[in-house]
LUMVEXNU-91329 format. One record per residue (C-alpha): x, y, z. Coordinates in Angstrom, 1 decimal, always signed. Layout:
BEGIN
+--------+--------+--------+
:      X :      Y :      Z :
+--------+--------+--------+
:      X :      Y :      Z :
...
+--------+--------+--------+
This chain:
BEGIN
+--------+--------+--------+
:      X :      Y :      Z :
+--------+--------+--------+
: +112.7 :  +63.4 :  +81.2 :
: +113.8 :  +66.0 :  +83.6 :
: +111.8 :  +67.1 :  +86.0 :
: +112.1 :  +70.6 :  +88.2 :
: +109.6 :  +72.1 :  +91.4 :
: +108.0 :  +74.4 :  +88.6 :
: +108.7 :  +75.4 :  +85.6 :
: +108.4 :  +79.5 :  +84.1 :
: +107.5 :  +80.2 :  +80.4 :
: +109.2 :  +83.2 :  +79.4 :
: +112.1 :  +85.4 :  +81.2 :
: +111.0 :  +89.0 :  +80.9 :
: +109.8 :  +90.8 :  +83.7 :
: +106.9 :  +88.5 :  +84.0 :
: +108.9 :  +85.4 :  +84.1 :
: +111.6 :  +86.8 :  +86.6 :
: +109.3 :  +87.7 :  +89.0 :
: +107.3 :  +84.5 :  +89.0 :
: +110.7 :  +82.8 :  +89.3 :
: +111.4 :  +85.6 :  +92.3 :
: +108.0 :  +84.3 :  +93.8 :
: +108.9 :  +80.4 :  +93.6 :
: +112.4 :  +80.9 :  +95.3 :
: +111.1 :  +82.9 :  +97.9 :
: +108.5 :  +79.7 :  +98.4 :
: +111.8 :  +77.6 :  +98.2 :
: +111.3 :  +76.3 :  +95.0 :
: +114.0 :  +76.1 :  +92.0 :
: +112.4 :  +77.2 :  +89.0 :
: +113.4 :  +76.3 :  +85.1 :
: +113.2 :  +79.4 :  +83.6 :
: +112.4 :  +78.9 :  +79.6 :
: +112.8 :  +82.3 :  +77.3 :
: +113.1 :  +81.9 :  +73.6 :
: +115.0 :  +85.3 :  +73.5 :
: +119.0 :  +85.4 :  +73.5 :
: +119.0 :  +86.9 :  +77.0 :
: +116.1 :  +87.3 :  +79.9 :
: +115.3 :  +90.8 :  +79.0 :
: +111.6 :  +90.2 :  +77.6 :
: +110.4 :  +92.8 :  +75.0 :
: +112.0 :  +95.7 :  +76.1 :
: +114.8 :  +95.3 :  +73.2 :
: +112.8 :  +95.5 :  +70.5 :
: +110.6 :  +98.2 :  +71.4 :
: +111.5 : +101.9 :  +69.9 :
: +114.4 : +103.8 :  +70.5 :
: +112.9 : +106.7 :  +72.2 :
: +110.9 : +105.0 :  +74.8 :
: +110.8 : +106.6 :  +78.2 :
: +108.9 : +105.0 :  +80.9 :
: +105.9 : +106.2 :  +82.2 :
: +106.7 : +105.5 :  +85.6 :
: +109.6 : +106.7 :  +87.6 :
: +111.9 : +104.3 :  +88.5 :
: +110.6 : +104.3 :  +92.2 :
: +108.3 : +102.5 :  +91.0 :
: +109.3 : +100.8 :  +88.5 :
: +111.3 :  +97.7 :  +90.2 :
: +110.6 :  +93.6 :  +90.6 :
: +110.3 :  +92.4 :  +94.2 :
: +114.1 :  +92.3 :  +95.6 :
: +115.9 :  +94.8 :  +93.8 :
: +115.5 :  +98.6 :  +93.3 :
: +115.7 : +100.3 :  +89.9 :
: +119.5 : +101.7 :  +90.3 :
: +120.0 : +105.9 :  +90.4 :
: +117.5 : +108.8 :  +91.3 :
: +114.2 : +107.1 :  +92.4 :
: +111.9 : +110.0 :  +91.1 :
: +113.8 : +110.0 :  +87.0 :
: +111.6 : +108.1 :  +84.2 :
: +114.4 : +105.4 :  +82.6 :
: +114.8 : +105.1 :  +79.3 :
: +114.3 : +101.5 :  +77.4 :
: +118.1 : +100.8 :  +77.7 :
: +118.0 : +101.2 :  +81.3 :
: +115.4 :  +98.9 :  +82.0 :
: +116.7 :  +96.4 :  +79.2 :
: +120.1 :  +97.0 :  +81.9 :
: +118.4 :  +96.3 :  +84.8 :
: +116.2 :  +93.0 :  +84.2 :
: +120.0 :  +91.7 :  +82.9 :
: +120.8 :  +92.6 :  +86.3 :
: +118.0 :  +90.6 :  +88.3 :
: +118.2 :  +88.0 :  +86.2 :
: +121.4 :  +87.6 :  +87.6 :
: +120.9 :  +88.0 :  +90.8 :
: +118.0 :  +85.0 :  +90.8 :
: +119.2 :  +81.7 :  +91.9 :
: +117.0 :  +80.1 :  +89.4 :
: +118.3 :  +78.2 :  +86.2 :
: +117.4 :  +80.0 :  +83.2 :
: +117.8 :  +79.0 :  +79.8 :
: +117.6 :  +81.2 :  +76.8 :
: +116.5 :  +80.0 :  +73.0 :
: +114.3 :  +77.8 :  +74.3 :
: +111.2 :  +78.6 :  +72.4 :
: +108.5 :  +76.4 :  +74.3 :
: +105.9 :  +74.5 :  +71.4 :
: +103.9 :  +72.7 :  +73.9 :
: +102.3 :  +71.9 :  +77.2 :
:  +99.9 :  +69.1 :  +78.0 :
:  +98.7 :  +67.3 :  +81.4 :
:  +97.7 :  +64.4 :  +82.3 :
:  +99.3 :  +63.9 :  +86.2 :
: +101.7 :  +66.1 :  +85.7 :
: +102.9 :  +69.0 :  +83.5 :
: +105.1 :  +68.3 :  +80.3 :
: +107.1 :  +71.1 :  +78.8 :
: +108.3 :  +70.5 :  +75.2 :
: +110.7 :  +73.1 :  +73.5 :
: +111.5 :  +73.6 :  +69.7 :
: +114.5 :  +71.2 :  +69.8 :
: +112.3 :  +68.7 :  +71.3 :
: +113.4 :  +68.7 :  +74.8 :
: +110.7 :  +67.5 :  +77.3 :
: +110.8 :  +68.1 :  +81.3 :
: +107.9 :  +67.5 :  +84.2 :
: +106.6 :  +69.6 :  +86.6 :
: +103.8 :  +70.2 :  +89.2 :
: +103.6 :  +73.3 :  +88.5 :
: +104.2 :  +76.1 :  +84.7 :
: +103.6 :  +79.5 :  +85.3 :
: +102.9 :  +81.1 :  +81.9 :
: +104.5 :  +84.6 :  +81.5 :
: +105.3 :  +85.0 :  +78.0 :
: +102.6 :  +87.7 :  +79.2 :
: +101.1 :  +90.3 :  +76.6 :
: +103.2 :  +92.2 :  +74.3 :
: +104.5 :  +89.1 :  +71.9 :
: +101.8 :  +89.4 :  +69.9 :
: +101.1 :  +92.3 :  +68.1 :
:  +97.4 :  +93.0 :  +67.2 :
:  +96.6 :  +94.0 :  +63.5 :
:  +93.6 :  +95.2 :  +63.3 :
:  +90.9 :  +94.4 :  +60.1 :
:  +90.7 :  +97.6 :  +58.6 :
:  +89.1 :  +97.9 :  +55.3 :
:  +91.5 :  +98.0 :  +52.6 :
:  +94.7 :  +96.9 :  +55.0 :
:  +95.9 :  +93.8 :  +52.7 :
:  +96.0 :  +95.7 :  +49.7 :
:  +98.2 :  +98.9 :  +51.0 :
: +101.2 :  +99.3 :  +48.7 :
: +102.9 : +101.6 :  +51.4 :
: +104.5 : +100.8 :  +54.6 :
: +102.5 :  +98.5 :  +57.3 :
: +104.3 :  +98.4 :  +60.9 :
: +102.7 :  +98.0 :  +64.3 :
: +104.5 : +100.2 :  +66.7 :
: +106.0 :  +96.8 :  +67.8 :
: +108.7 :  +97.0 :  +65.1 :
: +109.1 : +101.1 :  +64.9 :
: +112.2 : +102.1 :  +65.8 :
: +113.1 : +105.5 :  +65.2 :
: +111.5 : +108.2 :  +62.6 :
: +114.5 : +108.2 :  +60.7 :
: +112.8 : +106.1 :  +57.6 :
: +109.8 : +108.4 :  +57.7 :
: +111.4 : +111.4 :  +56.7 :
: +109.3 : +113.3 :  +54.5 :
: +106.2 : +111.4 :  +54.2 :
: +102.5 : +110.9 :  +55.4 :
: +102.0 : +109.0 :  +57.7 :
:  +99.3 : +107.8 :  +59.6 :
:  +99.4 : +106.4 :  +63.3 :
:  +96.5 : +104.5 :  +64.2 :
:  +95.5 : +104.4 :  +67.9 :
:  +95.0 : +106.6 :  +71.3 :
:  +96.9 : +105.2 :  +74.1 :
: +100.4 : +105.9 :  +75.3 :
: +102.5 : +104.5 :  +72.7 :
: +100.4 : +106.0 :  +69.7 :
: +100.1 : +109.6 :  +70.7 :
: +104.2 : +109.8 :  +71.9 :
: +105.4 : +107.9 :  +68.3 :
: +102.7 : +110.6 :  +66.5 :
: +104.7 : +113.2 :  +68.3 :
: +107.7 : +111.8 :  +67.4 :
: +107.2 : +111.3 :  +64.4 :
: +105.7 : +114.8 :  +63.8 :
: +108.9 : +116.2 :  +63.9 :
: +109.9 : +114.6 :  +60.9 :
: +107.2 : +113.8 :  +58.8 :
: +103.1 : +115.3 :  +58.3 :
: +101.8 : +112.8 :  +60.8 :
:  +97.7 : +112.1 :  +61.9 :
:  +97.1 : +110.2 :  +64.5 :
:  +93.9 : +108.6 :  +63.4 :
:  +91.6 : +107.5 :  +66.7 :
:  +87.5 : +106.1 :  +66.9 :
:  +87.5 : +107.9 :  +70.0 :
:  +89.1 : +111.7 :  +71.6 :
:  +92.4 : +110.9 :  +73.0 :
:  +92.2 : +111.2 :  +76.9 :
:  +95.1 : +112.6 :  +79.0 :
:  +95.7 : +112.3 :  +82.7 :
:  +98.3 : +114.6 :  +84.6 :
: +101.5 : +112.6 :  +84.8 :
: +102.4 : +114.8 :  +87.9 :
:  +98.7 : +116.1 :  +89.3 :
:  +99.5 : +118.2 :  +92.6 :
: +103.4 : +118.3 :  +92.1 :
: +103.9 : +114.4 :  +92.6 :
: +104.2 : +111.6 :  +90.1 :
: +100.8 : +110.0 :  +89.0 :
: +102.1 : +106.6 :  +90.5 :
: +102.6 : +107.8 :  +93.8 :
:  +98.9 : +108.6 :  +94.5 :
:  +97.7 : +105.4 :  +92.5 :
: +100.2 : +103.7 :  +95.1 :
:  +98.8 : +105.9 :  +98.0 :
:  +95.3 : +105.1 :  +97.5 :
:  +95.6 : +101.7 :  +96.9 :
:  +93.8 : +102.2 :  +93.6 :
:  +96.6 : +100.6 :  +91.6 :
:  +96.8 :  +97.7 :  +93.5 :
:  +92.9 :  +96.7 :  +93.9 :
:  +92.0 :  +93.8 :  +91.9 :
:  +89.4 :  +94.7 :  +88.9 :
:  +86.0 :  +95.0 :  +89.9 :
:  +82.8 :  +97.1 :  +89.6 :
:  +84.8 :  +99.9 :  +90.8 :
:  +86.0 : +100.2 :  +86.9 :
:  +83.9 : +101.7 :  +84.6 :
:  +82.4 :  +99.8 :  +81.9 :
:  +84.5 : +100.6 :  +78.1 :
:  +87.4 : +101.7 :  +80.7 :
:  +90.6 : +102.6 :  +78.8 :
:  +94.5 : +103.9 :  +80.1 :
:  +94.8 : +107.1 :  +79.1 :
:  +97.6 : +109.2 :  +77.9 :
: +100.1 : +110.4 :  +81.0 :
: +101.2 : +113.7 :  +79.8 :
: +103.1 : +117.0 :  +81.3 :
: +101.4 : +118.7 :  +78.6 :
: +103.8 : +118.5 :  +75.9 :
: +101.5 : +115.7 :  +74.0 :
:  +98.2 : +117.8 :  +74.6 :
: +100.2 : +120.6 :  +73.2 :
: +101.5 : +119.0 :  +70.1 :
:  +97.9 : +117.6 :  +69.3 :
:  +96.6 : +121.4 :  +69.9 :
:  +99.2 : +122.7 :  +67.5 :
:  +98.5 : +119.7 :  +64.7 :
: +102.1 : +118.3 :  +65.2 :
: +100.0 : +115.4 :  +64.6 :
:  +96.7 : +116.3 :  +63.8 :
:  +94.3 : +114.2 :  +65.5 :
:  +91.5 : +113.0 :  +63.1 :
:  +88.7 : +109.8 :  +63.4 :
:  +89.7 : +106.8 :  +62.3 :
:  +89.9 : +107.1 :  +58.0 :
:  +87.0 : +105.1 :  +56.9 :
:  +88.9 : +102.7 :  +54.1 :
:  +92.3 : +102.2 :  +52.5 :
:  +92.0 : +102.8 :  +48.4 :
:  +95.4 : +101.5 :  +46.8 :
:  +97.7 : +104.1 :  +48.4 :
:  +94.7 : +106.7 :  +49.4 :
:  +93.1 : +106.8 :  +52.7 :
:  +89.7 : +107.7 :  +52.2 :
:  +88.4 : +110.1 :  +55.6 :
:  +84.4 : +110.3 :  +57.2 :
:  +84.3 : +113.7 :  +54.9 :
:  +85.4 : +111.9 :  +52.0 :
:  +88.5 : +113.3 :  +51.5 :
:  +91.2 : +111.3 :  +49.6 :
:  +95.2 : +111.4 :  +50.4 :
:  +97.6 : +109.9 :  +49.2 :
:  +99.5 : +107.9 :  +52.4 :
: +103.2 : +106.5 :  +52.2 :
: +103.0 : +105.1 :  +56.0 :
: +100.5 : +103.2 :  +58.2 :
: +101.8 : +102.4 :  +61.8 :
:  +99.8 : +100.5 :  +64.2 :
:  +99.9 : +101.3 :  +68.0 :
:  +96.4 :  +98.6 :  +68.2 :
:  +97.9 :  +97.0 :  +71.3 :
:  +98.5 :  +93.3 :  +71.9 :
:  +97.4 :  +89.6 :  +72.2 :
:  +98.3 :  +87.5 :  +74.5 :
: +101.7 :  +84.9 :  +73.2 :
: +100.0 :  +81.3 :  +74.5 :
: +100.0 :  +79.1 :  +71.6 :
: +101.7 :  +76.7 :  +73.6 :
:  +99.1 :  +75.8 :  +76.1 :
:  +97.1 :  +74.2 :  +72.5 :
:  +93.9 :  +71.9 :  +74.3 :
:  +94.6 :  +73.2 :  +78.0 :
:  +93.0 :  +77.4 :  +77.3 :
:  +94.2 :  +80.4 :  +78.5 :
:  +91.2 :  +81.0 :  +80.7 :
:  +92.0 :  +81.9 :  +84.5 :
:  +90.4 :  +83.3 :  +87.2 :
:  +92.8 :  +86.3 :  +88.1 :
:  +96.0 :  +84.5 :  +86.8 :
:  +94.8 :  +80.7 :  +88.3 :
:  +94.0 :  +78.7 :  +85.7 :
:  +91.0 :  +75.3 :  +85.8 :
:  +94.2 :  +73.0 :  +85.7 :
:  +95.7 :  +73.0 :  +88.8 :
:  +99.2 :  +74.1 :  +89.1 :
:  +98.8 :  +76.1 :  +85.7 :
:  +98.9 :  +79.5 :  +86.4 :
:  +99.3 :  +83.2 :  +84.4 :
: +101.6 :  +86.4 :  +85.4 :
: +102.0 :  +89.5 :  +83.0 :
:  +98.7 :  +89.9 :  +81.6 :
:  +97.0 :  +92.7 :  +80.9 :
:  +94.1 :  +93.6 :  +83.4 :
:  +94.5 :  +90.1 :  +85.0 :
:  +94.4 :  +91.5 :  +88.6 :
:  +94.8 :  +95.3 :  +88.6 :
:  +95.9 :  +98.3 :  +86.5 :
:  +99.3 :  +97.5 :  +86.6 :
:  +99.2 :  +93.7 :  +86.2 :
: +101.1 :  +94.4 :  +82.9 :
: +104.0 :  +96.5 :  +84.1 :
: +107.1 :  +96.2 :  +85.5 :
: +105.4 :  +97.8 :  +89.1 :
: +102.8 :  +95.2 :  +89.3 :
: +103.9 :  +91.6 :  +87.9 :
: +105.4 :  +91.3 :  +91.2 :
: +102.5 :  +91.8 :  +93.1 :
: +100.8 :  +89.1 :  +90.4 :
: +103.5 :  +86.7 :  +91.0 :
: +103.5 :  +86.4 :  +94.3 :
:  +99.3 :  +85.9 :  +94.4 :
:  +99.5 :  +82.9 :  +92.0 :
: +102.3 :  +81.2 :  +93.5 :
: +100.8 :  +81.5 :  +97.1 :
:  +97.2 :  +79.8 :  +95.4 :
:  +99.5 :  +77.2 :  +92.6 :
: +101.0 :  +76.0 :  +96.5 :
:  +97.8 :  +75.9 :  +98.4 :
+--------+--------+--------+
């Protein structure tokens, strides 16, 4: 069996800055993606996606996002630039390596899908959490003739042409495919709550730069956050406007699905061809079976297990390309002590 310092589940952003974080302690990570190339997600998510963040801020530990530091990359770009840091990391990372299992008894073993075993003190799980998509239980779901996607598989609104569609959810992702989408196709965007907006540029400057200023985006979570907290929707205005102007309306959440009809709180029946779920994400840990996913800001019970790329694990950015370096460096420095 072959055995390596530590060993690093998954070789998106998460992964590359854990690795990033070991080499710096003068480790030599295994780096173990199950992708074709240590890119993470960013591939498969849709066409049109433009970061929310400029690319100031927008970089792992080492390496600047190339180009003007105050533009908003597209996915393409960032897709570019991870290929380009994975490069740059003197770590050994193999790709299609799907890992199936981890267990522990003195030491870590790492088993991938072709059976391959190697040992380690120390696994640092960043498969982190967009590789599961969330489908929500909503009455009448299993039974929808039409078109089911989670936003996780939209691409482009090409195939929409035409119809109804519905877009379920109120963060970022919902509200920009709705709009999207509304240029196409008659579009709700069907919410339990209002959508909330937040000035992507409040007082001339990006929203980033006075999260980064007050410190606010890098304070761990605490009783600072409000209770039934979520991210809302970073907007110039054009996504306020478009909801204003019904380009897509904005409705509550349709009570039931009937065969192809959504049925609405007023009772009003329509006939929908298209139901796309922007519901979020579960953490991808199936692998760590008997040993949990519980942690204490990204440390977990077992020592030398430890988490990077979660959502809310430390901060508000623990999830994004901004903050998993700040993550990774904060559970390598405690999987060491």
């Amino acid at each position: 069996m072959n055995r390596y310092d530590a060993i690093v589940i998954g070789g998106g952003q998460s992964g590359l800055a854990a690795a990033h974080a070991l080499i710096a302690r003068d480790l030599r990570p295994l780096v173990l993606e199950a992708g074709h190339e240590p890119v993470g997600s960013w591939p498969h998510y849709y066409d049109s996606l433009t970061l929310f963040s400029p690319a100031r801020y927008s970089a792992l530990p080492g390496l600047p996002f190339p180009g003007d530091p105050e533009r908003y990359p597209h996915r393409d770009e960032v897709v570019d630039y991870l290929r380009t840091y994975a490069s740059h990391l003197e770590a050994d990372i193999r790709t299609s390596q799907r890992v199936v299992e981890v267990v522990h008894d003195n030491e870590f073993r790492v088993t991938t899908a072709d059976g391959t075993s190697f040992a380690t003190p120390i696994v640092v799980s960043a498969t982190g959490g967009f590789g599961n998509p969330h489908h929500p239980a909503l009455p009448g779901l299993d039974d929808f003739p039409g078109t089911v996607l989670h936003a996780a598989h939209y691409r482009s609104p090409k195939p929409f042409h035409g119809q109804r569609v519905i877009v379920v959810g109120a963060g970022n992702s919902a509200v920009q495919i709705a709009a999207e989408l509304a240029e196409h196709a008659h579009v709700t965007l069907a919410t339990r709550k209002p959508v909330k907006f937040s000035a992507q540029r409040p007082f001339g400057r990006d929203l980033h730069f006075w999260l980064d200023r007050t410190r606010l985006d890098h304070l761990p979570i605490g009783p600072w956050l409000p209770d039934g907290f979520t991210t809302p929707v970073l907007d110039t205005g054009r996504y306020r406007t478009a909801l204003e102007q019904h380009r897509p309306d904005r409705r509550p959440m349709f009570t039931a699905l009937e065969d192809s009809k959504a049925i609405w709180s007023d009772d009003q029946r329509e006939h929908v061809d298209a139901i796309i779920l922007a519901t979020g994400y579960r953490p991808d840990l199936p692998y760590l079976g008997t040993l949990g996913v519980d942690h204490n800001r990204g440390i977990s019970r077992h020592h030398g297990l430890g988490f990077v790329g979660l959502d809310w694990q430390r901060s508000l950015s623990s999830a994004t390309l901004r903050g998993v370096g700040r993550d990774a460096a904060h559970v390598v420095r405690r999987l060491l002590k």
